[in-house]
N, C-alpha and C positions, 0 to 999 in steps of 0.2 A: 504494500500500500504506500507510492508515493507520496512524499511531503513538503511542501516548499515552506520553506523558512524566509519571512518577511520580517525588518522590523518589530512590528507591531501584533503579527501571527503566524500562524500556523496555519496551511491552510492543506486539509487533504483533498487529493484527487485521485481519479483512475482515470488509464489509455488504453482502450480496447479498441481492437479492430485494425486493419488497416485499410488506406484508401484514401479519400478526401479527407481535411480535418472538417470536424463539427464540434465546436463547442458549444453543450448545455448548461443553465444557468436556472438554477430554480428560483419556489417563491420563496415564503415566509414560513418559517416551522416546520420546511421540508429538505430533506439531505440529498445529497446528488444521485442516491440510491433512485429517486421519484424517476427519475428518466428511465429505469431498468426497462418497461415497458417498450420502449424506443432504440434503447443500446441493445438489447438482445437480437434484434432484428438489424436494425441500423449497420451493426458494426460488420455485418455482412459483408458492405462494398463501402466503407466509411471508418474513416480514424476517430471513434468518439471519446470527448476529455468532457467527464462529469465531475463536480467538486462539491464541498461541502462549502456552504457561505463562511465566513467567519462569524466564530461564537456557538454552531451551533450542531451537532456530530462529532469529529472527528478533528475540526477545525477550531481552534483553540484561539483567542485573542489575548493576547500580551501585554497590552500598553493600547494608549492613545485617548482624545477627549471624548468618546460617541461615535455609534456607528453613521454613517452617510452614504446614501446610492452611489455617488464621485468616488469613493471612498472603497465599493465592494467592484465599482466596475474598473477601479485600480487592480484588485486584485485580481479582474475575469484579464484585463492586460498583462496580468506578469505572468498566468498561467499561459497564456499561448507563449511567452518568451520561453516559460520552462518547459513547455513541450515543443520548442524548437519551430513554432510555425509563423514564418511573415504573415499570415491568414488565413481564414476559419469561416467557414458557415457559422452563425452564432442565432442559437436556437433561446429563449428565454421565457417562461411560465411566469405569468401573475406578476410578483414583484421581479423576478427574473427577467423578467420582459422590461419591464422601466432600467433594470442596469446596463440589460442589453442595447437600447437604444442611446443609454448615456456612453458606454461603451465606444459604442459607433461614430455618434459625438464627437469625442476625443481623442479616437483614433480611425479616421473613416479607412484610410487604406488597407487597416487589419480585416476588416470587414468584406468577408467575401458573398453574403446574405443575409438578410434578416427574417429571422420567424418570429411573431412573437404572437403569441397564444395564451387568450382568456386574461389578459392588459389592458392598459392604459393609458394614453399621454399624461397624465397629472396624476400623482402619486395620491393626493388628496382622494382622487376618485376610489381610490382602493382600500383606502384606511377612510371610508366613511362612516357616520354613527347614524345609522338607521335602526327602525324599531327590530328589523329582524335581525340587522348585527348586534345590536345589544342583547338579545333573547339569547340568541345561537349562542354568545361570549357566556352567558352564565349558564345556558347548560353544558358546556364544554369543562365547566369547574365546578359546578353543584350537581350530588348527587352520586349514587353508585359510578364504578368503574364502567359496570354495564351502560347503564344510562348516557355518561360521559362518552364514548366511545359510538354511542348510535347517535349522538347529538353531530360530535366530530364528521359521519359520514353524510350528514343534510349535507353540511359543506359542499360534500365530493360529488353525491351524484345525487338527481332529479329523484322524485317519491316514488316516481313509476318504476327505476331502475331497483330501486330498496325494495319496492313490495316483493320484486322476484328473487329475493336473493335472503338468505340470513343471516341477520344483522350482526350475528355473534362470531358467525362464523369470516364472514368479508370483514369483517375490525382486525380479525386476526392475520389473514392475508394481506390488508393493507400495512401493519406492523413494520413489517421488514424494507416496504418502498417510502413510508412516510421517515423513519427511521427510530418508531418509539412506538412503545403503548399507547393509543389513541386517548386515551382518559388521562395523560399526562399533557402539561403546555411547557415546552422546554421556557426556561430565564429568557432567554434572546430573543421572544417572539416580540413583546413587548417595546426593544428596542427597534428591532425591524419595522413595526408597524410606524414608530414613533419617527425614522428615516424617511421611508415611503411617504409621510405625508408630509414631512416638510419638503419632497422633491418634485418641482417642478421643471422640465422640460421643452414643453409644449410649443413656446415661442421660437423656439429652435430646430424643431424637427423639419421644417421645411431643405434642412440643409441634406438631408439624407432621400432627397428624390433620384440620387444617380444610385445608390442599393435597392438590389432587386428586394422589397419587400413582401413577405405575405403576414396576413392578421386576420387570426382566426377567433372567433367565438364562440360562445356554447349558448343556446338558444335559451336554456333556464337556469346560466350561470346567478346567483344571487350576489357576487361579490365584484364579479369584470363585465358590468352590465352589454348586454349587444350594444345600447348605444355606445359606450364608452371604445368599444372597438371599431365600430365605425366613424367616430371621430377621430381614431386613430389612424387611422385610413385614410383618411381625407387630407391630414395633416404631412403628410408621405405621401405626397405624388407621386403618382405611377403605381403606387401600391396594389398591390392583390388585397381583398377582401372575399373571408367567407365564414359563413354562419354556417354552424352543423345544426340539427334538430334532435332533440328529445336527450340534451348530455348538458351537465351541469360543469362545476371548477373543476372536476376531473376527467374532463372529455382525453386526455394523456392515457390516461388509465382506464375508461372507460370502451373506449373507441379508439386500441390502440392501432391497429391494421392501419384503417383509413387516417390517423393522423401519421403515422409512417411512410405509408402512401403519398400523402401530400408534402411531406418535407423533399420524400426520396425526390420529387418529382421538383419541387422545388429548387433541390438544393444543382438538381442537374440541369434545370432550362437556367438557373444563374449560371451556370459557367458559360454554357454558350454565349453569353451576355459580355462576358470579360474581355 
């Protein structure tokens, strides 16, 4: 399990596969395990470099005043240095997606594509207080393990997905890709959330209309609303847009074939592009 030594952390990753690089970059409270759905398949015909954020898995933070999106998409920069790539497809989930673009940002030449799926332009939009994120936030910490752990999965997938499936039994398989007991909130989600919203963007994306973009959404996401991805869309000319139906924050995990599908396809009409 390689480890890059920063300054200020620790940050773990894995390189599987060989082929294209693809760097993924998750959201909030999830370890770079969340991609497994995607690397299992992916790393088929693709170099895929998954990491842990700092502060949260395997990835340890040392020093410094708070975390900041500038600040983790420093770190999504020094990992393509340490895996040796002038440039990377750069894949990012949720909050994953906001470093990704800040990423792109600040270094657009690294940037050989953008995915970014169930995001944002304004970080505010993600860390919002709405009745149902308030709800969702205390059954996720009150109450049994049980209870705790079927609140966690609202998040992930749509009612209709839950009714067919066993709540006890899918908390369990989700375990090992979120990177913990579902009924547990790791320290660092808090600071993440507390990053995300103070990062804005938005006024600047316009500069990323020569990256072949795609931006994807889940049609009953409750937290990366459709609109908020079609504003994202918009603000990235040239961009692809596309809505999936009936998948919620875990359309990755849900519906992993056809989002494999569409990066594969993705990541290969960009190169033609280059």
């Amino acid at each position: 399990m390689p480890h890059l030594e920063l300054e200020d952390a620790n940050l773990h990753y894995e390189l599987t596969g060989k082929g294209l690089p693809v760097l993924f970059i998750q959201g909030i409270g999830v370890i770079g395990a969340g991609w497994e759905p995607q690397i299992a398949e992916l790393s088929q015909d693709f170099q895929c470099l998954a990491f842990d954020n700092r502060g949260i898995g395997e990835s340890a933070i040392s020093g410094g005043d708070g975390l900041t999106v500038k600040q983790m998409a420093n770190d999504a920069r020094q990992l393509l240095d340490a895996a040796g790539w002038e440039s990377a497809h750069v894949v990012g989930h949720s909050m994953g997606g906001v470093i990704a673009q800040q990423l792109a940002l600040d270094v657009p030449h690294r940037v050989r594509s953008l995915s970014l799926l169930c995001t944002f332009s304004q970080g505010g939009e993600g860390a919002r207080l709405t009745p149902w994120v308030l709800w969702i936030s205390l059954r996720v910490r009150v109450g049994s393990r049980a209870m705790r752990r079927r609140a966690f999965l609202r998040m992930l997938f749509p009612q209709e997905y839950l009714a067919m499936h066993d709540a006890d039994d899918l908390a369990t398989k989700m375990a090992p890709i979120i990177g913990r007991d579902l009924a547990e909130q790791p320290a660092i989600l808090m600071e993440q959330l507390k990053a995300l919203r103070a990062h804005d963007c938005s006024d600047e994306l316009h500069r990323l209309s020569h990256i072949p973009t795609l931006v994807v959404s889940a049609d009953k996401d409750p937290i990366a609303l459709p609109r908020h991805g079609r504003r994202l869309s918009q603000l990235i000319a040239e961009s692809r847009y596309l809505e999936i139906s009936g998948t919620a924050h875990g359309v990755t995990i849900q519906e992993p074939e056809r989002i494999n599908n569409l990066l594969r396809d993705h990541f290969l009409a960009s190169e033609k592009s280059l």
